[in-house]
C-alpha positions as CSV (number, residue, x, y, z in Angstrom):
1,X,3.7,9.2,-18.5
2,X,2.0,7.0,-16.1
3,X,0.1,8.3,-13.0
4,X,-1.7,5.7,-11.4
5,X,-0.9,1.7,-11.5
6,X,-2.4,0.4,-14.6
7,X,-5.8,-1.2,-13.9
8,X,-4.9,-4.7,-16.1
9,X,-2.0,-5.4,-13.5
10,X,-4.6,-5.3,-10.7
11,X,-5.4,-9.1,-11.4
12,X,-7.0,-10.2,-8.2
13,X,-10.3,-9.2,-6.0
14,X,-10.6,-8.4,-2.4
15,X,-13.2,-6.9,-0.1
16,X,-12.0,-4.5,2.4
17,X,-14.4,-3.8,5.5
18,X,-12.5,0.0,6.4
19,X,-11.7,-0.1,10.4
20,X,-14.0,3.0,12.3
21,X,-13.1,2.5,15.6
22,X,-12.9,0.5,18.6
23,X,-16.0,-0.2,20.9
24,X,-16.8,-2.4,24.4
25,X,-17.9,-4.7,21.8
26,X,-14.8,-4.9,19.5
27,X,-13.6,-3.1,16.7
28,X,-16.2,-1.3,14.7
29,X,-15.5,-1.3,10.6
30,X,-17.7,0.8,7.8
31,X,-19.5,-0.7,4.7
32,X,-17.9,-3.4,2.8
33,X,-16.3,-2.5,-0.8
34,X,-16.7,-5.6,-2.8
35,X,-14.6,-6.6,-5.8
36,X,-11.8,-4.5,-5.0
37,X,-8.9,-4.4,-7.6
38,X,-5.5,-5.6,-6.3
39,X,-2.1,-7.3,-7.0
40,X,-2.0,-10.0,-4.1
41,X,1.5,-11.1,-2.6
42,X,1.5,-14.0,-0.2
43,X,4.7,-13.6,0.3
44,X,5.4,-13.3,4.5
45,X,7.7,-10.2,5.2
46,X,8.6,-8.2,7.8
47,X,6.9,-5.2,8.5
48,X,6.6,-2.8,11.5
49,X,3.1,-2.4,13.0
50,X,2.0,1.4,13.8
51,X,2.3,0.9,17.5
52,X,6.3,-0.1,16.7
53,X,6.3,-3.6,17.3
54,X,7.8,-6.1,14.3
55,X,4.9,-8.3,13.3
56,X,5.3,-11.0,10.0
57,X,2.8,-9.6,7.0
58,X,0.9,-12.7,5.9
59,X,0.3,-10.6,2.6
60,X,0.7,-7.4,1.0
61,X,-1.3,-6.0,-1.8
62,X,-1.1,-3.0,-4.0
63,X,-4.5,-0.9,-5.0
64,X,-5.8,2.3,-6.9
65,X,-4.1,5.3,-5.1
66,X,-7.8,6.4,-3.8
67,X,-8.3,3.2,-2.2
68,X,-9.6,3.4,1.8
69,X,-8.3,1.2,4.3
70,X,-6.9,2.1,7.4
71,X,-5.0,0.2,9.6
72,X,-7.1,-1.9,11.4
73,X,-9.4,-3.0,8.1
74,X,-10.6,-6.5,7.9
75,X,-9.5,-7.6,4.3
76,X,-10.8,-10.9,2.9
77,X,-8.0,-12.2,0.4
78,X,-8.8,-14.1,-3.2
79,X,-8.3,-17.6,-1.2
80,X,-10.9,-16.6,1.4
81,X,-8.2,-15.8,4.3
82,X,-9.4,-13.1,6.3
83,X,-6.3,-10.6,6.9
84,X,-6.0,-7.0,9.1
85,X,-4.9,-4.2,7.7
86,X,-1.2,-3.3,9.5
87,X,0.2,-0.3,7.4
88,X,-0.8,1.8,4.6
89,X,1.8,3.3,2.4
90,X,0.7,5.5,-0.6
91,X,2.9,5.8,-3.2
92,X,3.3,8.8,-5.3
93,X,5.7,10.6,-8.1
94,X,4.6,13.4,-9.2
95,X,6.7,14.4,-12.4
96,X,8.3,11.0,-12.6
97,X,7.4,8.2,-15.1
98,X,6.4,5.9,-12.0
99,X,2.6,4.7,-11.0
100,X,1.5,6.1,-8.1
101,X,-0.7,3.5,-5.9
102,X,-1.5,2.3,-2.3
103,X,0.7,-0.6,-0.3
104,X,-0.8,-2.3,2.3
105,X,0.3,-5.3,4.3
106,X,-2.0,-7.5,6.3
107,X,-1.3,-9.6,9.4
């Protein structure tokens, strides 16, 4: 039975900087985690940003179910695009033959 995405079809490497909060100096984000494993998609798609409007994902990626990024999080893609975290989905099965893992798409 499989329980978490397996690690070989993570084939690409991203850095996440996790959003904290906002300030009067901009938005505020936590240490960086390097070398990130993740199955990029550069494919646009619609998604729905968590203040309800309908915003075009630049990307999406899929991670290890523990992974950290709010919304908010500046991602830096394989190319070198730097991407913000829009919505966070995780993923889970429990009992059924199904990885679980975390979704996130990036404006």
């Amino acid at each position: 039975m499989v329980s978490r995405v397996p690690a070989v079809l993570l084939r690409h490497r991203i850095r996440i900087e996790p959003y904290l909060a906002d300030s009067a100096y901009g938005p505020q984000y936590g240490p960086a985690a390097e070398d990130v494993p993740a199955l990029v998609d550069t494919s646009p798609r619609m998604v729905r940003a968590p203040d309800g409007r309908k915003v075009t994902a630049a990307a999406t990626f899929i991670a290890a179910p523990e992974l950290v990024c709010p919304p908010g999080s500046r991602v830096t893609l394989p190319d070198g695009r730097t991407a913000t975290a829009l919505t966070v989905a995780r993923h889970t099965a429990p009992g059924l033959p199904v990885p679980a893992c975390t979704e996130v798409s990036c404006e």
